[in-house]
DRENVEXKE-154792 format. One record per residue (C-alpha): residue number from 1; residue in one letter; x, z, y. Coordinates in Angstrom, 2 decimals. Layout:
<node><i>NUM</i><aa>a</aa><px>X</px><pz>Z</pz><py>Y</py></node>
...
end
This chain:
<node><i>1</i><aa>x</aa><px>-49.63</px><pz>-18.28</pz><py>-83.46</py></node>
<node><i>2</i><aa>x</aa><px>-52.45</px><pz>-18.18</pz><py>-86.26</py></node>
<node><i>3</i><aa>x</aa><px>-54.36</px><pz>-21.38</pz><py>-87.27</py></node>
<node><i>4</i><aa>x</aa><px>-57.82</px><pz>-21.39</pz><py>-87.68</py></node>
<node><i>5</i><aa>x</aa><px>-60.22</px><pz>-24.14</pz><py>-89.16</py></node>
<node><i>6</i><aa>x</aa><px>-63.07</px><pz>-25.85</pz><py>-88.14</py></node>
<node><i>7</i><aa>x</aa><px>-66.26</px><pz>-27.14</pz><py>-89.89</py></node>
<node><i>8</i><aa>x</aa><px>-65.01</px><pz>-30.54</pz><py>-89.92</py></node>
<node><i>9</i><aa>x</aa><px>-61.68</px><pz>-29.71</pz><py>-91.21</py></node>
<node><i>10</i><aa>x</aa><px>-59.61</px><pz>-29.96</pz><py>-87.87</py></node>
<node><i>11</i><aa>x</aa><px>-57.31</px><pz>-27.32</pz><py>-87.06</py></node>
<node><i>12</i><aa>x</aa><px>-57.48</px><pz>-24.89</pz><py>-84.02</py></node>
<node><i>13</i><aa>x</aa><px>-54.79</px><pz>-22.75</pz><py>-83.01</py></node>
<node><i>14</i><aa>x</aa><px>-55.85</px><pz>-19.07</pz><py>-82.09</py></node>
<node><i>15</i><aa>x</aa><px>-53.27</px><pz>-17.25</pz><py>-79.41</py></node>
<node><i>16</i><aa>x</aa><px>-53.28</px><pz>-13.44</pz><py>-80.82</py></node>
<node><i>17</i><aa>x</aa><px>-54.45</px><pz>-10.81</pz><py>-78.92</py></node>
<node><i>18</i><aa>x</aa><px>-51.58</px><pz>-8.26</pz><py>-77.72</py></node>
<node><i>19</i><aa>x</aa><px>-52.92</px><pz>-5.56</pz><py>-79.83</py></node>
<node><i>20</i><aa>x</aa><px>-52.57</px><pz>-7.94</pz><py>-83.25</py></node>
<node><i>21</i><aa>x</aa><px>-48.94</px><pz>-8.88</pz><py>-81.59</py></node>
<node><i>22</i><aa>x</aa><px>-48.17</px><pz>-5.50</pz><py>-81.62</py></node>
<node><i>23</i><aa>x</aa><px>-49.22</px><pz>-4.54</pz><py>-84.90</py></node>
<node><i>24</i><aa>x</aa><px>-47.02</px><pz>-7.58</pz><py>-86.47</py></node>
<node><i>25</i><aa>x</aa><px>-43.65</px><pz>-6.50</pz><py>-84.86</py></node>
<node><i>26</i><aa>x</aa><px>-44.41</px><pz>-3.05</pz><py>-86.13</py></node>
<node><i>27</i><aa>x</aa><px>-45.22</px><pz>-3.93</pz><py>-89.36</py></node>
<node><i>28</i><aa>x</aa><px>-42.01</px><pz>-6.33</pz><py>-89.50</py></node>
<node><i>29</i><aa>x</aa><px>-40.23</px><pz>-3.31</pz><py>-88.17</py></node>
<node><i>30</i><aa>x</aa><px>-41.47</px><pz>-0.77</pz><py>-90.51</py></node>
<node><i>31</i><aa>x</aa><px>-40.66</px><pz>-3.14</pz><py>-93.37</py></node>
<node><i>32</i><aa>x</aa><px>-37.03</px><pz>-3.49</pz><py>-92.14</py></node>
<node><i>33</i><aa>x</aa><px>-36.68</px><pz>-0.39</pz><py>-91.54</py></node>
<node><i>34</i><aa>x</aa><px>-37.70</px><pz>0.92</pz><py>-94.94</py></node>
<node><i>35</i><aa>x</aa><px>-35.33</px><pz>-1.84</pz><py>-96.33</py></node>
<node><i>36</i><aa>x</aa><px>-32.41</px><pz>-0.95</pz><py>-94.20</py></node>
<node><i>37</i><aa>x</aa><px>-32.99</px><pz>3.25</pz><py>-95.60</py></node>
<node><i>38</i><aa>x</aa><px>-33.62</px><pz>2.36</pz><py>-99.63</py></node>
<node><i>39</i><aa>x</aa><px>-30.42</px><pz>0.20</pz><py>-99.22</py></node>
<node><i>40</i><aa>x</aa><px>-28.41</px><pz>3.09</pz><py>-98.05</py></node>
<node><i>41</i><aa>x</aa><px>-29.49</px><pz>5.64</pz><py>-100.06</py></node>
<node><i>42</i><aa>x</aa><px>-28.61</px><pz>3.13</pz><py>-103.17</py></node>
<node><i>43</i><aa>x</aa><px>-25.60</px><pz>2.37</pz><py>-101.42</py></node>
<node><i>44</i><aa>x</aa><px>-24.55</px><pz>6.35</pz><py>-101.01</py></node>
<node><i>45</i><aa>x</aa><px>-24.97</px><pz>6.64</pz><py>-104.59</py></node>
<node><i>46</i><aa>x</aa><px>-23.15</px><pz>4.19</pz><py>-106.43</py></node>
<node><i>47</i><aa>x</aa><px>-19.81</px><pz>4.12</pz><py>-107.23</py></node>
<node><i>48</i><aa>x</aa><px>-18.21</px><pz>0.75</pz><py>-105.63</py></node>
<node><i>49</i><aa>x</aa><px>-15.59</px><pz>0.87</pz><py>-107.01</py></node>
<node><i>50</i><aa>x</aa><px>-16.64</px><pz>0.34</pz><py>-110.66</py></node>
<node><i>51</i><aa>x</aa><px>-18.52</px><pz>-2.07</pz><py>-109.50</py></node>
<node><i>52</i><aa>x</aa><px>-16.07</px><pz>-3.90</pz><py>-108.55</py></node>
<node><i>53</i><aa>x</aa><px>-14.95</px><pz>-3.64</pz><py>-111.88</py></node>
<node><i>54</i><aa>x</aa><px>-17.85</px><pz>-4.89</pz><py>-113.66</py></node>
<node><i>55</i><aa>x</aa><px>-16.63</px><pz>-8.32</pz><py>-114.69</py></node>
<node><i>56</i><aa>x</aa><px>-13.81</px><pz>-7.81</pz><py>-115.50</py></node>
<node><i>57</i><aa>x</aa><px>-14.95</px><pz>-4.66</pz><py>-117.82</py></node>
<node><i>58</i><aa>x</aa><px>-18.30</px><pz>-6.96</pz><py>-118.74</py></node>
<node><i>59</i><aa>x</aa><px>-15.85</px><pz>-9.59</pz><py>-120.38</py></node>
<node><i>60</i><aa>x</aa><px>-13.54</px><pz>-7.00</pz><py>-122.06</py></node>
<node><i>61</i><aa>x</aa><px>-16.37</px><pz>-5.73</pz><py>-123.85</py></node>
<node><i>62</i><aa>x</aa><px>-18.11</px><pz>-9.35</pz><py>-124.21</py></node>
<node><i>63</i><aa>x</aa><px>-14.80</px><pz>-10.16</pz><py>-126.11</py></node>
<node><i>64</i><aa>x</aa><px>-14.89</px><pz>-7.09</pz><py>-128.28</py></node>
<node><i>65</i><aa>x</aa><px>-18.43</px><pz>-8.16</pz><py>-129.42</py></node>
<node><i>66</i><aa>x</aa><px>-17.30</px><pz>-11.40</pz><py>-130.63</py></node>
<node><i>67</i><aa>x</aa><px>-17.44</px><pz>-12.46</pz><py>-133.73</py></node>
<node><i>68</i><aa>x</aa><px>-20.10</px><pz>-10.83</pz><py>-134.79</py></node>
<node><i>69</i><aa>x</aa><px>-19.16</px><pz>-8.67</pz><py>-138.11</py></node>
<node><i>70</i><aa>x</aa><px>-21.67</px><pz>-10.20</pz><py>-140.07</py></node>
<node><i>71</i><aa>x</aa><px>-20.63</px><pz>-8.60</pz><py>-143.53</py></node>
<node><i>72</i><aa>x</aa><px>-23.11</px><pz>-5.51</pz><py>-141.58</py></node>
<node><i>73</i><aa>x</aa><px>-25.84</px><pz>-7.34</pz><py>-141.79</py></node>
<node><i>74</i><aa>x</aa><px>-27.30</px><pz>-6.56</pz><py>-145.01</py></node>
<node><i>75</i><aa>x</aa><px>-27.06</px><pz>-2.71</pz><py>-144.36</py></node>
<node><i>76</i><aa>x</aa><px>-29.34</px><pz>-3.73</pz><py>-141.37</py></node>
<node><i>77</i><aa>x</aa><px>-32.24</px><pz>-5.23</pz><py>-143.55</py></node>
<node><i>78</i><aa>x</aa><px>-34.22</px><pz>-2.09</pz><py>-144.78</py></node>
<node><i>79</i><aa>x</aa><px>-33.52</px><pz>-0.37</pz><py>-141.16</py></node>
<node><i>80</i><aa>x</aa><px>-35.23</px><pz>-3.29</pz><py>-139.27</py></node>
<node><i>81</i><aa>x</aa><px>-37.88</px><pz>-2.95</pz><py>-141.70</py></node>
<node><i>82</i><aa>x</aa><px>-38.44</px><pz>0.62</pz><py>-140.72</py></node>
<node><i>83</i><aa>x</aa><px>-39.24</px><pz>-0.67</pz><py>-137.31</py></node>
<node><i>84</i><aa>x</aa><px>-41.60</px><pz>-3.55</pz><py>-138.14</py></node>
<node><i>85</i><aa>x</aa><px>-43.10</px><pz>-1.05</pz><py>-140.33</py></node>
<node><i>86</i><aa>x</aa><px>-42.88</px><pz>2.01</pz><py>-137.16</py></node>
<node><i>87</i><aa>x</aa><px>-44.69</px><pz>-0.66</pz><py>-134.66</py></node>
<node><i>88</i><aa>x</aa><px>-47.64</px><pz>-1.58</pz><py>-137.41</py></node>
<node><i>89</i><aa>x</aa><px>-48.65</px><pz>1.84</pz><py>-138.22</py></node>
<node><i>90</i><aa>x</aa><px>-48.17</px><pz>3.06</pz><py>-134.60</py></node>
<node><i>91</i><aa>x</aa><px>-50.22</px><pz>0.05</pz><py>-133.81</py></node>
<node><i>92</i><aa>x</aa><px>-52.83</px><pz>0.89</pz><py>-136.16</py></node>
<node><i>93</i><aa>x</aa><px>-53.63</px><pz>4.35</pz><py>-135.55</py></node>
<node><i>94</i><aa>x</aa><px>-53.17</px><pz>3.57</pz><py>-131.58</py></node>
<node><i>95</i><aa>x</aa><px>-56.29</px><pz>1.58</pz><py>-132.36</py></node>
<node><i>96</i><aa>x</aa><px>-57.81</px><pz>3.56</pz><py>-134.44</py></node>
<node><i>97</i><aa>x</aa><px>-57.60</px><pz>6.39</pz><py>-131.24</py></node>
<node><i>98</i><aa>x</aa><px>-58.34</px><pz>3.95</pz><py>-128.91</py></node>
<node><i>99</i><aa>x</aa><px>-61.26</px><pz>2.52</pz><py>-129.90</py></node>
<node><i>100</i><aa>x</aa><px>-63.80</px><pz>5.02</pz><py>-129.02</py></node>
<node><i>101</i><aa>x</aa><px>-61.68</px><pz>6.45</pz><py>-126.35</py></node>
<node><i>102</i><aa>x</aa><px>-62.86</px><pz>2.91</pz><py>-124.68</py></node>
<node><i>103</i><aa>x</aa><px>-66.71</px><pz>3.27</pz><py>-125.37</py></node>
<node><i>104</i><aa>x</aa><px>-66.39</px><pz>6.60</pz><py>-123.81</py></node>
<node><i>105</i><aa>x</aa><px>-64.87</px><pz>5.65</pz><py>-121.06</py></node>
<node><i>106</i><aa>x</aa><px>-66.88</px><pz>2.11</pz><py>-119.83</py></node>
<node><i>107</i><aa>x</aa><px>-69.25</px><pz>3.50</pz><py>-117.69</py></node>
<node><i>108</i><aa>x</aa><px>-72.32</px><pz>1.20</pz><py>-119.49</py></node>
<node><i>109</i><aa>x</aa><px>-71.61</px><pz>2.94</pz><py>-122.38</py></node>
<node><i>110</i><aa>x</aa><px>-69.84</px><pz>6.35</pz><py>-121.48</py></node>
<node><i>111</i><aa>x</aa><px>-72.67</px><pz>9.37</pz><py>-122.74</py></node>
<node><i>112</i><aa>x</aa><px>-71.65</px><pz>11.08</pz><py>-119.82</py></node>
<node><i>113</i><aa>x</aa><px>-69.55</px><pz>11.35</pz><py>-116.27</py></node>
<node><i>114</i><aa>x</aa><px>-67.91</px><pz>14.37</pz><py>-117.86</py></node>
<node><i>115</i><aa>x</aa><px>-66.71</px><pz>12.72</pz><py>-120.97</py></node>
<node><i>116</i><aa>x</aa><px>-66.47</px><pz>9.45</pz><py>-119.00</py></node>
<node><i>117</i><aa>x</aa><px>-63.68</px><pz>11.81</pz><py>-116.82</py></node>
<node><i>118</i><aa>x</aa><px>-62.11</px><pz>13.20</pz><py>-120.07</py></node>
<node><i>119</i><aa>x</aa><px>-61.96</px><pz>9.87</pz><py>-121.36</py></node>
<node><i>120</i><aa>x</aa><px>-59.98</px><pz>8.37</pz><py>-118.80</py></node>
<node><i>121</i><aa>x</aa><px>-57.28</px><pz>11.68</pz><py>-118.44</py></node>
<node><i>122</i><aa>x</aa><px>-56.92</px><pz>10.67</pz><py>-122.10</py></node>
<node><i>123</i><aa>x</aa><px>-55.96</px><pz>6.87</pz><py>-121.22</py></node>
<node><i>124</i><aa>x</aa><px>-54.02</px><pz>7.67</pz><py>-117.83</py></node>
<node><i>125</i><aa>x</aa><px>-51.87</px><pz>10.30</pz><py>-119.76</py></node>
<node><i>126</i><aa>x</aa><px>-50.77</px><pz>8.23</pz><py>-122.37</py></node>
<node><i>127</i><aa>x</aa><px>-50.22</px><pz>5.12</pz><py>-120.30</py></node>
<node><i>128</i><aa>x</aa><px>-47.93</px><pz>7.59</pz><py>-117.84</py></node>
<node><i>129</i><aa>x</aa><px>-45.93</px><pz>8.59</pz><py>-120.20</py></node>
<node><i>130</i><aa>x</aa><px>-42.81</px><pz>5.99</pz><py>-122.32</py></node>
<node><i>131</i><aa>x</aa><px>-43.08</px><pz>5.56</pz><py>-125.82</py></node>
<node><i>132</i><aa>x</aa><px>-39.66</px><pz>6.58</pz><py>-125.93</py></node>
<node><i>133</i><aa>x</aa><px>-40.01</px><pz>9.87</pz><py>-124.07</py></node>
<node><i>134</i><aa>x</aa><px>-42.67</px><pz>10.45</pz><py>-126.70</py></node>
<node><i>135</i><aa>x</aa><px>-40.54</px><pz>10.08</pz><py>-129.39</py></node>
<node><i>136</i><aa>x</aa><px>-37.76</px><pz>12.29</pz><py>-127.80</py></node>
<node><i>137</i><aa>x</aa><px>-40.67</px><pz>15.14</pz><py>-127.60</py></node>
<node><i>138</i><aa>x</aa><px>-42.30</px><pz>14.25</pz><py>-131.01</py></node>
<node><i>139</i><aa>x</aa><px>-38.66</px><pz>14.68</pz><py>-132.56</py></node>
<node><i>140</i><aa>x</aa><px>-38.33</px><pz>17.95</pz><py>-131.25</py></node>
<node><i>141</i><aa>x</aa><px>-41.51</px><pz>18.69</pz><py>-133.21</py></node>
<node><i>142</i><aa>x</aa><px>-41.87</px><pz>16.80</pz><py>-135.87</py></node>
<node><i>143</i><aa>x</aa><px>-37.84</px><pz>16.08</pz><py>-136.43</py></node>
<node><i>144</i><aa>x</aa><px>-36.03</px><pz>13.33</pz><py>-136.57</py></node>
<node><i>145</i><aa>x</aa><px>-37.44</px><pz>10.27</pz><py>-139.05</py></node>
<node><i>146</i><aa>x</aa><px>-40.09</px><pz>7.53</pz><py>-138.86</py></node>
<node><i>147</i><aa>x</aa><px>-42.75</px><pz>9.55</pz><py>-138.50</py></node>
<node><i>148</i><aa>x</aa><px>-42.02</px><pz>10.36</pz><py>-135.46</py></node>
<node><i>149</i><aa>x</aa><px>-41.35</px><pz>7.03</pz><py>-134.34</py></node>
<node><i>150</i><aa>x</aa><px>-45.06</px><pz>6.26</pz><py>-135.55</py></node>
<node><i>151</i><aa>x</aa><px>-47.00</px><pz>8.87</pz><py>-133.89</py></node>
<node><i>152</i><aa>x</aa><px>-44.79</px><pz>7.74</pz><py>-130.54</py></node>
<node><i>153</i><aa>x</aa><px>-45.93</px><pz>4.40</pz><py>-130.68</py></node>
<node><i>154</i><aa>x</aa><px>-49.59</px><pz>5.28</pz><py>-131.40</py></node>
<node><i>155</i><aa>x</aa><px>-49.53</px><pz>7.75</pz><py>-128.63</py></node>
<node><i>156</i><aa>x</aa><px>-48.02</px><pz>5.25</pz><py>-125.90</py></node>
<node><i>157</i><aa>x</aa><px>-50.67</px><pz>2.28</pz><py>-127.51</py></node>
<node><i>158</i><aa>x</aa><px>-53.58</px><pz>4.31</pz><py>-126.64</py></node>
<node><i>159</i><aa>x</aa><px>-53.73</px><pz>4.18</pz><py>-122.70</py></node>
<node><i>160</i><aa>x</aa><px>-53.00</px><pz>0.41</pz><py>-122.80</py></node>
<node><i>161</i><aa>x</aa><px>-55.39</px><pz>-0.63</pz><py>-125.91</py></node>
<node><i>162</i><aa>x</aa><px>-57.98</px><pz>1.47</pz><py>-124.28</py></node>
<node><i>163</i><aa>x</aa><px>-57.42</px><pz>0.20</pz><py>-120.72</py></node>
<node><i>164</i><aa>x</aa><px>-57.73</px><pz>-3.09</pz><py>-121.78</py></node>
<node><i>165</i><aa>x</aa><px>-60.64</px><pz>-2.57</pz><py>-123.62</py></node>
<node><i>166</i><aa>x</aa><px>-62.74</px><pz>-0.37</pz><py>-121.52</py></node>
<node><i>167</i><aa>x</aa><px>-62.53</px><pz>-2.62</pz><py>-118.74</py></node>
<node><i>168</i><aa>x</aa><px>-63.71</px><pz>-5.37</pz><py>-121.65</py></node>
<node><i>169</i><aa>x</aa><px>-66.71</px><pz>-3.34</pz><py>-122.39</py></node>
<node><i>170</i><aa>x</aa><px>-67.88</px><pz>-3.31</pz><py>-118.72</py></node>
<node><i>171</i><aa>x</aa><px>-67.68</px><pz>-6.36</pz><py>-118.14</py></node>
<node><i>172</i><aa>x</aa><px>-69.69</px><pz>-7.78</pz><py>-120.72</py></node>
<node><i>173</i><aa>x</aa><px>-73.06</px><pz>-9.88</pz><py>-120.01</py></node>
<node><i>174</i><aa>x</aa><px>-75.77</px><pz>-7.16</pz><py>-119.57</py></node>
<node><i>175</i><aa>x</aa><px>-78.51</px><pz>-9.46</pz><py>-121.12</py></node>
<node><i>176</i><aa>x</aa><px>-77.67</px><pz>-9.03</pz><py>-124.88</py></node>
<node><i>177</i><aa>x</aa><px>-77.70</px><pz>-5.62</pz><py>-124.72</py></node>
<node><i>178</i><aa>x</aa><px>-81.00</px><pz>-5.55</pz><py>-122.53</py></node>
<node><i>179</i><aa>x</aa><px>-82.54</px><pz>-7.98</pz><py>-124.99</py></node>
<node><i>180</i><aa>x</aa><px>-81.60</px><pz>-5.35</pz><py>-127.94</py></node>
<node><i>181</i><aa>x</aa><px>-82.93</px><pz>-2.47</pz><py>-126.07</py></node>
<node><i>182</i><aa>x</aa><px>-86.32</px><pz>-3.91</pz><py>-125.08</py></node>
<node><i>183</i><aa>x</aa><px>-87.25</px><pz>-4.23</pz><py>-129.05</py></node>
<node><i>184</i><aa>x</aa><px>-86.48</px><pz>-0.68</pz><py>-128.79</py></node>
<node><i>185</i><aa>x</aa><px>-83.37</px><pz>-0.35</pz><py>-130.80</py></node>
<node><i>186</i><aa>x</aa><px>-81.37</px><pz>3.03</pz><py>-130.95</py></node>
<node><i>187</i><aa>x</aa><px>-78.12</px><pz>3.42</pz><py>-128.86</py></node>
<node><i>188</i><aa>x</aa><px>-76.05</px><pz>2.24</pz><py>-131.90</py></node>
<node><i>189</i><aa>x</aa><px>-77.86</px><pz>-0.48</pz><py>-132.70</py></node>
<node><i>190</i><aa>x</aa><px>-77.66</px><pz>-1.84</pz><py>-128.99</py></node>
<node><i>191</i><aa>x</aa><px>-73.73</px><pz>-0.89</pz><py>-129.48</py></node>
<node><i>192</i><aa>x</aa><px>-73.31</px><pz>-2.63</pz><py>-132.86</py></node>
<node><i>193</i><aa>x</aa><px>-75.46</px><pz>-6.01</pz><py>-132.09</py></node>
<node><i>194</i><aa>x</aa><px>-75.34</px><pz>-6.56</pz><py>-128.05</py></node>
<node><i>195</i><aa>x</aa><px>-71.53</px><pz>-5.07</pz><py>-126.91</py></node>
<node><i>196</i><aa>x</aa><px>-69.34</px><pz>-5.32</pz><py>-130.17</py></node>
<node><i>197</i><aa>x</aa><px>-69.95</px><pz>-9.06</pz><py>-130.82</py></node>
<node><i>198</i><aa>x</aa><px>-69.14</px><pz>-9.86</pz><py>-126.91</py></node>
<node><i>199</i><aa>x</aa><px>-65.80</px><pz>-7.54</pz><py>-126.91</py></node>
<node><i>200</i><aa>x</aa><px>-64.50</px><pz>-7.55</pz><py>-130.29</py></node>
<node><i>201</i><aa>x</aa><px>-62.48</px><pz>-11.07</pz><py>-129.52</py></node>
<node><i>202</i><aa>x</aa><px>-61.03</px><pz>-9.56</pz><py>-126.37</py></node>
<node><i>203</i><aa>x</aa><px>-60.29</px><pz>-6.21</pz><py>-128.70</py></node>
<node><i>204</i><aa>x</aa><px>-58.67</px><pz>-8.19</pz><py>-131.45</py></node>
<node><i>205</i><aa>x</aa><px>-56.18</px><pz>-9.98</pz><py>-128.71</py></node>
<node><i>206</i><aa>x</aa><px>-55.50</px><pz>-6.83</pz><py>-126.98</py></node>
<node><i>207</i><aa>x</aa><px>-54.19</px><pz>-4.86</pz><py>-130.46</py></node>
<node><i>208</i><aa>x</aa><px>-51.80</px><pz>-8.06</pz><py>-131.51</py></node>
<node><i>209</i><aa>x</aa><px>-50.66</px><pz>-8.10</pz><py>-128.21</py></node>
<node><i>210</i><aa>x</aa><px>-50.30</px><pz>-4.76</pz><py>-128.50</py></node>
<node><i>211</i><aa>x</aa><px>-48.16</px><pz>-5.05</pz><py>-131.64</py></node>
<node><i>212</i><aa>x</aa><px>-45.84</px><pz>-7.74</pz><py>-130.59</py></node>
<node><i>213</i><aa>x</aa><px>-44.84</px><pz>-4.94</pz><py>-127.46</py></node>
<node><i>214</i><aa>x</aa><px>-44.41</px><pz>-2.64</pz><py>-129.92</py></node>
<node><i>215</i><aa>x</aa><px>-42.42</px><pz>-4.48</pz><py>-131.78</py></node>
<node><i>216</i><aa>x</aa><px>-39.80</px><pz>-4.34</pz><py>-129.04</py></node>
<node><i>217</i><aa>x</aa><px>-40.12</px><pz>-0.73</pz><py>-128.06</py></node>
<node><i>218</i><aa>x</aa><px>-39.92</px><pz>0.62</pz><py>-131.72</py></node>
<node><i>219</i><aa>x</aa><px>-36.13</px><pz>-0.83</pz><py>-131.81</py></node>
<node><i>220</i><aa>x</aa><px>-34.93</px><pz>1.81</pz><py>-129.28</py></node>
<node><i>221</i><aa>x</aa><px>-36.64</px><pz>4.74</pz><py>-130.76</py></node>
<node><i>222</i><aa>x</aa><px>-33.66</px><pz>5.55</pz><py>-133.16</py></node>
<node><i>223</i><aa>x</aa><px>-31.35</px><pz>6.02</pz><py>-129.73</py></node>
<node><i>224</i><aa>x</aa><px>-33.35</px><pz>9.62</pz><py>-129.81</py></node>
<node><i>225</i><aa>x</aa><px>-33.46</px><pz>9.82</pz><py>-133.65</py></node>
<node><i>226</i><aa>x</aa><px>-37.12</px><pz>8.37</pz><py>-134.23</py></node>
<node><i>227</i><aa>x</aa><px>-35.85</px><pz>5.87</pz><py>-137.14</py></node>
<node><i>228</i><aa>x</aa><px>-35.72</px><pz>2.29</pz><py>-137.58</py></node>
<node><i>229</i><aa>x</aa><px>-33.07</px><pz>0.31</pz><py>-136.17</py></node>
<node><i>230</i><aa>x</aa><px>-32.21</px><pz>2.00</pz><py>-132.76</py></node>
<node><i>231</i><aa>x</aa><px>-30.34</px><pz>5.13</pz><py>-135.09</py></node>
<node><i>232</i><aa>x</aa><px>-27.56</px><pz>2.14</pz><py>-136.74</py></node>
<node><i>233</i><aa>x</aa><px>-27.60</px><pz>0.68</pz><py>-132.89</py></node>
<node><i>234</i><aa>x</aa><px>-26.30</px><pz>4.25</pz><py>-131.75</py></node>
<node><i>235</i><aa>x</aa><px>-24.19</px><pz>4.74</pz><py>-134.50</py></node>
<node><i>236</i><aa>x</aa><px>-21.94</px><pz>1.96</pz><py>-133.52</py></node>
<node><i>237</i><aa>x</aa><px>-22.14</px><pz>2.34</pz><py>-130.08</py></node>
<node><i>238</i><aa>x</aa><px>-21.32</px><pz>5.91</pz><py>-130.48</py></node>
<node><i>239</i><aa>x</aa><px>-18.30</px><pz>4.58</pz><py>-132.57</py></node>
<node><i>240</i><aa>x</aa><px>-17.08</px><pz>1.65</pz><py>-130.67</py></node>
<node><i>241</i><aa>x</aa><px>-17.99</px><pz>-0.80</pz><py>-133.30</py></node>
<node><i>242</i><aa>x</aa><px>-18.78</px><pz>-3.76</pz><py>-130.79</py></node>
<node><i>243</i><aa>x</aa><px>-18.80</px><pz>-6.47</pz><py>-133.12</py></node>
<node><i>244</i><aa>x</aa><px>-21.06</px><pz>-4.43</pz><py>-135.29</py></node>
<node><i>245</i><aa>x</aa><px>-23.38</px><pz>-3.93</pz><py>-132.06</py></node>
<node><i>246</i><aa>x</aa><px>-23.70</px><pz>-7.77</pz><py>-131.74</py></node>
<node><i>247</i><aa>x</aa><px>-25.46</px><pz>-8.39</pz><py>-134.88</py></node>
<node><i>248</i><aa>x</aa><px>-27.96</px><pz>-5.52</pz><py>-134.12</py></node>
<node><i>249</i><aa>x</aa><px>-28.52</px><pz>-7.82</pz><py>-131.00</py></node>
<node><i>250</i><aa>x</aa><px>-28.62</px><pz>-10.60</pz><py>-132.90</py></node>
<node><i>251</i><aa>x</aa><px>-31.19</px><pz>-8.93</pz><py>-135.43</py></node>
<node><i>252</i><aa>x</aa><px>-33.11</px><pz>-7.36</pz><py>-132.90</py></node>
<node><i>253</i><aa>x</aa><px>-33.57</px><pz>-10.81</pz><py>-130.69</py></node>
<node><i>254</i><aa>x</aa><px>-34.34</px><pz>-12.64</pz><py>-134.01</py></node>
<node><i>255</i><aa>x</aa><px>-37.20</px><pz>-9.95</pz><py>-134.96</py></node>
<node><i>256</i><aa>x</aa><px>-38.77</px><pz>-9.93</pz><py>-131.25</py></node>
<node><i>257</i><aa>x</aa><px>-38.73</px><pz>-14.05</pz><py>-131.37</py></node>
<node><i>258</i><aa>x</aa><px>-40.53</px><pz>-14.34</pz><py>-134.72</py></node>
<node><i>259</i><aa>x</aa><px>-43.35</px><pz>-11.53</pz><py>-133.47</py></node>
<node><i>260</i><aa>x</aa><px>-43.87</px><pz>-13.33</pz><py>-130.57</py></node>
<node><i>261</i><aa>x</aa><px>-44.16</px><pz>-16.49</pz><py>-132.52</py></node>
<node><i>262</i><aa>x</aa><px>-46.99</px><pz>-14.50</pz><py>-134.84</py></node>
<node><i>263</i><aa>x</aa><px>-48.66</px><pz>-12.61</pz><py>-132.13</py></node>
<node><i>264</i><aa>x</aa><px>-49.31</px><pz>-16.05</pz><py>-130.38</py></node>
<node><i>265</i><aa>x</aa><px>-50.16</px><pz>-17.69</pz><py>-133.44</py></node>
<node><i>266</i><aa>x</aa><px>-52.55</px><pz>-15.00</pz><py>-134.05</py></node>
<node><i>267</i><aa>x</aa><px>-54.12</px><pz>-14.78</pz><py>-131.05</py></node>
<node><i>268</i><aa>x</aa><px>-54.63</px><pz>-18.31</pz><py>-130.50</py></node>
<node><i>269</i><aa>x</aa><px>-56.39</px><pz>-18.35</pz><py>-133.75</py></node>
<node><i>270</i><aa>x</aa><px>-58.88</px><pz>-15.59</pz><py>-132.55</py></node>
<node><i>271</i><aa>x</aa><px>-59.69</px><pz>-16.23</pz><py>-128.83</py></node>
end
């Protein structure tokens, strides 16, 4: 039974009308029921009895992992380096792409509907599709290196840099850029003096943030031969090497923990 308040703060109760009664068991019903047929479809395809298994094969392979062969590490150094180096230069042309892709698409600065339209296909395509299923398609083009690794990144940043940022751009205070226009500046005028200044803080968090993601997605690419530390993480998967596989880990969590650390430094310092 819903409770409703009054002006004076005391509470009412409210009996609910059959029709509203209704609508609540079905919708608790529906809900169920949807539970109930994504549980058995799951259920239908999985393989109990591995799972069954799975602690006793998680701690067989925990132990395998431990210790840690750390005379790898230093043929890990220049690989991890890759990647830092595969998310900066991804990050960097992302926002390079992504810049104007945003003007064009906010609608108080799009030119026009139609490039408004083509402007957003651009953002919801690369948002849709993984950075890593851009690097498996890039290194069927481009073949297997960083470079593909790069253009995968930038590719993947451009949907969420210019997302972020178009929505920015529109919702910026309208009187700087009304103020501009009324001394009868041109269009980039208005663009450089009334909407850069109010959205390039918001722009500047967005691309470290940006980075630091990349950061972790670039150390997978090498699973589908787009460089940097993900090809040395296959190899000794591929070859059993656990303990070598637990100071990629190692490296990998280290790496993500210090760009965090930087991206919030960095962003701190600018908004």
């Amino acid at each position: 039974m819903p409770v409703s308040t009054t002006p004076q703060g005391t509470p009412t109760w409210r009996l609910r009308t059959t029709r509203a009664q209704w609508l609540g068991y079905l919708a608790w019903l529906a809900g169920v029921s949807l539970f109930l047929l994504c549980w058995k479809m799951i259920s239908d395809n999985t393989m109990w009895v591995f799972v069954e298994d799975a602690g006793r094969q998680g701690s067989d392979l925990l132990s395998r992992m431990l210790p840690p062969q750390w005379s790898y590490a230093h043929r890990l150094w220049k690989p991890m380096w890759d990647t830092i180096n595969i998310a900066t230069l991804g990050t960097l042309l992302g926002i390079a792409m992504a810049f104007p892709v945003a003007f064009l698409a906010a609608r108080n600065t799009s030119p026009h509907p139609l490039v408004r339209s083509l402007a957003l296909v651009i953002i919801v395509s690369s948002r849709s599709i993984n950075s890593l299923i851009w690097a498996m398609l890039l290194v069927t083009i481009l073949g297997p290196g960083v470079l593909a690794g790069i253009i995968a990144i930038a590719l993947r940043s451009i949907g969420f840099i210019g997302k972020l940022l178009y929505e920015a751009i529109e919702e910026i205070h309208p009187t700087p850029v009304e103020a501009i226009s009324a001394t009868g500046a041109g269009r980039m005028q208005v663009m450089s003096y009334g909407v850069l200044p109010q959205v390039m803080p918001a722009f500047a968090g967005i691309s470290v943030y940006r980075w630091d993601i990349n950061i972790r997605e670039s150390t997978v690419l090498g699973l589908v031969g787009a460089g940097g530390i993900g090809l040395q993480l296959n190899s000794a998967i591929n070859s059993l090497a656990w303990n070598q596989v637990s100071v990629i880990f190692l490296m990998i969590f280290v790496t993500v923990l210090a760009s965090e650390w930087v991206s919030a430094r960095v962003r701190h310092a600018i908004i």
